[in-house]
C-alpha positions as CSV (number, residue, x, y, z in Angstrom):
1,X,-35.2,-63.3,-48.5
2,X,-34.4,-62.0,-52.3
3,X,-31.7,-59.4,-52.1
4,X,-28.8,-58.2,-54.4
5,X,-25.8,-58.0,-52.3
6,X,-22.9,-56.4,-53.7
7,X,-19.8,-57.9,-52.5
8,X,-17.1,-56.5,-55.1
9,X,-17.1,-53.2,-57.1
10,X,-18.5,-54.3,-60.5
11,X,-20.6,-52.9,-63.6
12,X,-24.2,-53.5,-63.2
13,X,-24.3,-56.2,-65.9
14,X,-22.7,-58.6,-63.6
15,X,-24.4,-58.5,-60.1
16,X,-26.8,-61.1,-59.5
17,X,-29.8,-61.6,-57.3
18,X,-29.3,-63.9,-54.3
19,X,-32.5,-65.9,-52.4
20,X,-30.8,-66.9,-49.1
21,X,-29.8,-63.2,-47.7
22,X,-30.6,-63.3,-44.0
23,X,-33.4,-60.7,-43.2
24,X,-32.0,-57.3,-41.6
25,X,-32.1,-57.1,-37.9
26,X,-33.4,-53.2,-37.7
27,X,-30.1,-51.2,-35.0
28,X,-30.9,-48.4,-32.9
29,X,-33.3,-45.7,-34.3
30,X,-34.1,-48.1,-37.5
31,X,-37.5,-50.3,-38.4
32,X,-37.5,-53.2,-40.5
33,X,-39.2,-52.0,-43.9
34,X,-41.1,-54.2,-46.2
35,X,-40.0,-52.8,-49.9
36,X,-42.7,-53.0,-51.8
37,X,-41.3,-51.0,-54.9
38,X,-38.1,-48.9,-55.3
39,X,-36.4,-46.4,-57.4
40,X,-33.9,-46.9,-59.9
41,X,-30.9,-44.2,-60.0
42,X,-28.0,-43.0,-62.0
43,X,-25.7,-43.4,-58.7
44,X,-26.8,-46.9,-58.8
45,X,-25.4,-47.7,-61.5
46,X,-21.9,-46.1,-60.9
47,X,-21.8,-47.2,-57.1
48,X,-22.0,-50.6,-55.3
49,X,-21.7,-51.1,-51.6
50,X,-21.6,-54.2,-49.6
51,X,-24.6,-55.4,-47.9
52,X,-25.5,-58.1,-44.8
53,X,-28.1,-58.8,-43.0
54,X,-29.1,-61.4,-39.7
55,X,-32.0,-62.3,-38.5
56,X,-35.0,-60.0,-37.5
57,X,-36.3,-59.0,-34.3
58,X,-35.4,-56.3,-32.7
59,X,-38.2,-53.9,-31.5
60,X,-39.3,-50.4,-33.0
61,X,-37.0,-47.8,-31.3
62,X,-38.5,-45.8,-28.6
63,X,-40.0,-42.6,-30.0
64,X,-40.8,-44.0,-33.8
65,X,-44.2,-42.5,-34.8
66,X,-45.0,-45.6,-37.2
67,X,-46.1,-48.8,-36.5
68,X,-46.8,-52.1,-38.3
69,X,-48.9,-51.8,-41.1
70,X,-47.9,-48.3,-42.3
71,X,-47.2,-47.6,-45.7
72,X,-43.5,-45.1,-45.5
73,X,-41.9,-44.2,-48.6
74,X,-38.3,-43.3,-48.1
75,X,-34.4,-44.0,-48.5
76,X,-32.3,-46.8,-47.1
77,X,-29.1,-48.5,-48.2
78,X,-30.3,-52.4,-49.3
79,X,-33.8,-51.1,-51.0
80,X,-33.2,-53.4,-53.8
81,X,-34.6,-56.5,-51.3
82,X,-37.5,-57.8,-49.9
83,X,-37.0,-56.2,-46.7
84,X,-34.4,-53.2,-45.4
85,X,-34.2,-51.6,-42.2
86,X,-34.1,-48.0,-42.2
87,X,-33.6,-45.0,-40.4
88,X,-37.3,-43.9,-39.4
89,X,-36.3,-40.1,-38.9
90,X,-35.6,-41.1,-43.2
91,X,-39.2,-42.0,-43.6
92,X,-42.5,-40.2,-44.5
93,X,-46.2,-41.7,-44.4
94,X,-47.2,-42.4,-48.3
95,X,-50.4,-40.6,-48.9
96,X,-53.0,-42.8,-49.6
97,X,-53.6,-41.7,-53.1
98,X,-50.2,-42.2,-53.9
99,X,-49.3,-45.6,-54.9
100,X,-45.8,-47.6,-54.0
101,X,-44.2,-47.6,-57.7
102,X,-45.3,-43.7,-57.6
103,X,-44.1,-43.4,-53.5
104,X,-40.1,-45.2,-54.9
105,X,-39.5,-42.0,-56.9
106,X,-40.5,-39.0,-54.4
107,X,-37.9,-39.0,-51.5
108,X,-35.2,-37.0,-53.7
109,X,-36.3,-35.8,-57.1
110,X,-40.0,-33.9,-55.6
111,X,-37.5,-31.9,-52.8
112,X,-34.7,-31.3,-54.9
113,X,-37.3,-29.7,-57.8
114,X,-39.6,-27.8,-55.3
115,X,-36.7,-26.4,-53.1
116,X,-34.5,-25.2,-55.9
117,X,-37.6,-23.4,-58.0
118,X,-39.2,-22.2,-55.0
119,X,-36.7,-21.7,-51.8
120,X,-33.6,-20.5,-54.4
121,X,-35.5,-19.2,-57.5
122,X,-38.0,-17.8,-55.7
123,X,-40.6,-18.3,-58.7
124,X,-42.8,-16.6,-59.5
125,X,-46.2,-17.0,-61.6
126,X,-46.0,-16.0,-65.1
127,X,-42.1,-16.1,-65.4
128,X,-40.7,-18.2,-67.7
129,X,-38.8,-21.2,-66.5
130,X,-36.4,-23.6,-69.1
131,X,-35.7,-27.2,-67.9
132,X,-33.3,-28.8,-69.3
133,X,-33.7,-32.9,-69.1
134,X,-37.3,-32.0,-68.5
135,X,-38.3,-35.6,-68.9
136,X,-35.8,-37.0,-66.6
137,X,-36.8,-37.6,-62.4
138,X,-35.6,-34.3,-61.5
139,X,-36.6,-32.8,-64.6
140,X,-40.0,-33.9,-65.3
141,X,-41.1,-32.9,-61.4
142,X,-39.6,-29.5,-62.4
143,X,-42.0,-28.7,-64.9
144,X,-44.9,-30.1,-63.1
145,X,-44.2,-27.5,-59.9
146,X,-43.2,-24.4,-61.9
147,X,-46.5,-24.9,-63.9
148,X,-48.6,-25.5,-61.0
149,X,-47.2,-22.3,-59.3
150,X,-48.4,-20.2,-62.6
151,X,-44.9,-20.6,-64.5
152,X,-45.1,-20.9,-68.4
153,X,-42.1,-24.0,-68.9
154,X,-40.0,-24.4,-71.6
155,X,-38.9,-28.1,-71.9
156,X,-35.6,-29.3,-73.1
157,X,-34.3,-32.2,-74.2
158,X,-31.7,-34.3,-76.6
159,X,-34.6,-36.6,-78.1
160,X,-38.1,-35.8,-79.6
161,X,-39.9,-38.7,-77.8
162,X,-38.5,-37.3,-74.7
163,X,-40.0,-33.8,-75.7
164,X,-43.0,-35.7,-76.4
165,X,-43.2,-36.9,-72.6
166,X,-41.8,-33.5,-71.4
167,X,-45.6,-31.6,-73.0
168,X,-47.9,-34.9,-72.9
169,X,-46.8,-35.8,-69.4
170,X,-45.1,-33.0,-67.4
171,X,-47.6,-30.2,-69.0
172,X,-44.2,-28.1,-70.5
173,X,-45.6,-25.6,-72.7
174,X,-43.5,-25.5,-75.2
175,X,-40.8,-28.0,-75.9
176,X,-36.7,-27.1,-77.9
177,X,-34.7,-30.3,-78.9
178,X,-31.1,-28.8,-77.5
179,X,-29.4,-31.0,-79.1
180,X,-30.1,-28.8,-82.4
181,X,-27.5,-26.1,-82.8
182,X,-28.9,-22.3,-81.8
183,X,-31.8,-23.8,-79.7
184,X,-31.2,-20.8,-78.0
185,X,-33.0,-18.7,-80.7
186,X,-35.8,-20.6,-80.0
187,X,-36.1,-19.5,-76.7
188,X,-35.7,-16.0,-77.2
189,X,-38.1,-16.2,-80.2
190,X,-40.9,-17.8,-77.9
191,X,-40.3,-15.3,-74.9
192,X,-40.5,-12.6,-77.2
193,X,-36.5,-11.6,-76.9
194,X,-36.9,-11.4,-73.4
195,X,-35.3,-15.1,-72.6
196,X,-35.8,-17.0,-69.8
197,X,-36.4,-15.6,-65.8
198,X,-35.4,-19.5,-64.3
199,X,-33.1,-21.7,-66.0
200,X,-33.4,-25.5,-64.1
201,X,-30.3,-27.4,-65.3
202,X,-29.6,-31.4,-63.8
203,X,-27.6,-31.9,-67.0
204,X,-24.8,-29.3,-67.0
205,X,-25.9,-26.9,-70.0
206,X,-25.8,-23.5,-67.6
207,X,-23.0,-22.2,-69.8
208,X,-25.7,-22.3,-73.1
209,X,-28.4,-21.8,-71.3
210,X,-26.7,-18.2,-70.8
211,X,-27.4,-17.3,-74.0
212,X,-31.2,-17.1,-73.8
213,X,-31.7,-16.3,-69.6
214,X,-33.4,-12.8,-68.9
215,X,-32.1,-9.6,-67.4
216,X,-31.6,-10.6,-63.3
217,X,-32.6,-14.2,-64.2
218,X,-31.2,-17.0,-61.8
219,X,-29.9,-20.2,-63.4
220,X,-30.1,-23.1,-61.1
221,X,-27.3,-25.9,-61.1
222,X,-28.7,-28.9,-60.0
223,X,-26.5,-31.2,-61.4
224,X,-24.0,-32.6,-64.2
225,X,-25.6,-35.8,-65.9
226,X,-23.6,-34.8,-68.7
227,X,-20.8,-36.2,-67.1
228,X,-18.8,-32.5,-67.4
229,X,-18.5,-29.8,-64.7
230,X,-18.7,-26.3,-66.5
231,X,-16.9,-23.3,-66.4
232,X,-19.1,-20.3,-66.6
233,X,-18.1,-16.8,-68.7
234,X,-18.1,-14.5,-65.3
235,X,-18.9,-11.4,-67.6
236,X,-22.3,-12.8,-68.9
237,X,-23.2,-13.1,-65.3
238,X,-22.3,-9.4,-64.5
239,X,-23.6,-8.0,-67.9
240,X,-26.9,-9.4,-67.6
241,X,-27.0,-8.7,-63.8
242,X,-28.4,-12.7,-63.2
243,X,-27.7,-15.0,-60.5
244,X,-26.3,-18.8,-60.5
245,X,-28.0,-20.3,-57.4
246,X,-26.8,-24.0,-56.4
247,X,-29.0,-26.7,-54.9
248,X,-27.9,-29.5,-53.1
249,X,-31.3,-31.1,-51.2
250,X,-28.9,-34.1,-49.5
251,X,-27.5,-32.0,-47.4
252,X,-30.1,-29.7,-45.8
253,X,-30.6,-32.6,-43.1
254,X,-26.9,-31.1,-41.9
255,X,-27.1,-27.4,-42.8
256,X,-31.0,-26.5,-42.7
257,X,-33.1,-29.2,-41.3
258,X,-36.0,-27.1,-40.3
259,X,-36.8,-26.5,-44.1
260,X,-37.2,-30.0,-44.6
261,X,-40.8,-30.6,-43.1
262,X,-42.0,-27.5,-44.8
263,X,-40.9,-28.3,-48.3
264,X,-42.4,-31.9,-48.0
265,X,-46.0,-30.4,-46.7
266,X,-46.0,-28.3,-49.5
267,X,-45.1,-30.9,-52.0
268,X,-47.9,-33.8,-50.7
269,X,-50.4,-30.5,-50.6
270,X,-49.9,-30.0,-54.6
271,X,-50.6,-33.8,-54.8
272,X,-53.2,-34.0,-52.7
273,X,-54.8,-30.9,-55.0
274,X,-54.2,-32.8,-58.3
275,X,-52.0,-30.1,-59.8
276,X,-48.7,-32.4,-59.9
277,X,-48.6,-36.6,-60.3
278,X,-45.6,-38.3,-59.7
279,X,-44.4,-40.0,-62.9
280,X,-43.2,-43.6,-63.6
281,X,-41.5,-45.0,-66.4
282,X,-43.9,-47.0,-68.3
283,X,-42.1,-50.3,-67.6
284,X,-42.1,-51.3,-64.4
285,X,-39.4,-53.8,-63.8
286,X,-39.0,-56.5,-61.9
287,X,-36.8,-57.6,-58.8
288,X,-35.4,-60.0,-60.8
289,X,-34.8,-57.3,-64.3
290,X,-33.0,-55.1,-62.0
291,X,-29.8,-55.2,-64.4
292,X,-32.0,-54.4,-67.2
293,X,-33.5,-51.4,-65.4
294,X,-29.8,-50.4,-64.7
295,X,-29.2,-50.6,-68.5
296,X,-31.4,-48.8,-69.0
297,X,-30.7,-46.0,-67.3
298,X,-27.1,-46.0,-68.4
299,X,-28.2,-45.6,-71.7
300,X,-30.6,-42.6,-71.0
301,X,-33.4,-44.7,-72.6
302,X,-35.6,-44.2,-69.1
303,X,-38.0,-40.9,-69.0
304,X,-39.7,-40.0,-65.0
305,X,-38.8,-42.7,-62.3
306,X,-37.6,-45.8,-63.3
307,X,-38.8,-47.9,-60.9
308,X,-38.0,-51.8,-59.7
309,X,-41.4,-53.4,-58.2
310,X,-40.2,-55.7,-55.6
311,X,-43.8,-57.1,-54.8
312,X,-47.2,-56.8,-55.8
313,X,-50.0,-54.3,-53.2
314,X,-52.2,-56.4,-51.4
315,X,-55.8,-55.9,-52.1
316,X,-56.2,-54.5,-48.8
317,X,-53.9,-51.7,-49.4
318,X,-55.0,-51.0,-53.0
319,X,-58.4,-50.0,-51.9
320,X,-57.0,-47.3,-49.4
321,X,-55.9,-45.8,-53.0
């Protein structure tokens, strides 16, 4: 089978698909997963781990709920491949109007979005909520929940065809270029000098984002794309009497596993209803223009889930759709 098997640490630019990888045999608590698309992510292009593979055949482990046939969407080490196997307690059904390229970007960016807005912000309809990287995965999902829970979104971003997305796409209300100096004013201008009740930050912009967040708001660090960790002024945080609120989804399998199932219900219900659609990159790339997806990630060029399509649906499974 097709697979790209990492066997030294390297920049993306230099690993290379191999065609003779021995199919995964799946180990205890694990089925052997036909990859049909999967997502493309920053931490792929700064980390490479070593993969192998024998032959196939072991049976599904006792107590699996899926069988042949079912369409999973997921995470597992290997994705970029023909074939991985994977932990099933990893694994959700796809919903049948979700498609596979659409299914390759859920597993993290949907949880981490609805979790942090809903279980940390606690948001509420008509509060004001700023995303920063509003057209990224994370970002992009962010302003799709908060508006479909009655939110009015502020979209930011460091390019205009990325502010473009962030409204035509996501639905953002208004959209603020941060990379202008003072985009601050802007905020507090549209909210009426009130600022912002929710800031959502995957880039690391909570320390000016301060300037414009509302009395008791809560500023959510979800990450530092930006490559910097930030130190925060302490004294805005007790003058405007706000809350920073962390959110790290990986790890609620350890610390709060009973939240999981509920957050995922809730997120396949606002699909199922129409109000949110997961969003792809427009180019879908290839198995073989996995570097080139990497690239392009690197360089920030990507908007929603970039996305590697392994293999085409069969007709079969496109008419579920």
């Amino acid at each position: 089978m097709r697979a790209f098997v990492v066997k030294e640490l390297a920049h993306p630019s230099r690993i290379s698909l191999s065609r003779d990888v021995p199919e995964p045999v799946p180990g205890k608590n694990q089925v052997l997963v036909d990859i049909y698309s999967a997502g493309l992510n920053f931490f792929d292009v700064g980390a490479a781990r070593n993969q192998t593979g024998i032959a196939a055949g072991s049976p599904i482990p006792q107590g699996c709920p899926y069988k042949p046939g079912d369409r999973v969407f997921g995470a597992a080490l290997g994705s970029f491949a023909d074939k991985v196997a994977a932990d099933w307690n990893g694994l959700l059904p796809l919903p049948e109007n979700i498609t596979f390229d659409q299914g390759a970007g859920l597993y993290i960016t949907w949880p981490t979005s609805y979790e942090a807005l809903v279980g940390r912000a606690e948001l509420k309809a008509g509060e004001w909520v700023l995303v920063t990287a509003a057209a990224g995965g994370v970002g992009i999902a962010a302003v799709q929940i908060a508006k479909a829970l009655g939110a009015r979104v502020i979209a930011a971003a460091g390019a205009e065809a990325k502010l473009d997305v962030a409204k035509r796409v996501g639905g953002a209300d208004y959209a603020i270029n941060y990379s202008k100096p003072g985009w601050q004013k802007i905020v507090l201008e549209i909210t009426q000098g009130r600022g912002v009740d929710v800031i959502y930050d995957p880039v690391g912009l909570i320390k000016d984002s301060l300037k414009c967040i509302a009395w008791k708001g809560r500023a959510l660090v979800i990450g530092f794309a930006g490559g910097a960790i930030e130190k925060v002024p302490m004294n805005l945080v007790l003058l405007k009497n706000i809350s920073i609120v962390g959110l790290h989804w990986g790890a609620y399998r350890t610390h709060e596993p009973s939240r999981i199932p509920t957050v995922w219900k809730n997120i396949l219900d606002l699909f199922a209803s129409g109000r949110t659609t997961p969003v792809t990159y427009d180019q879908i790339f290839t198995l073989e223009q996995l570097v080139d997806g990497l690239g392009a990630i690197e360089r920030r060029e990507t908007w929603g889930k970039a996305v590697v399509r392994v293999k085409e649906e069969r007709a079969s499974e496109k008419a579920k759709l």
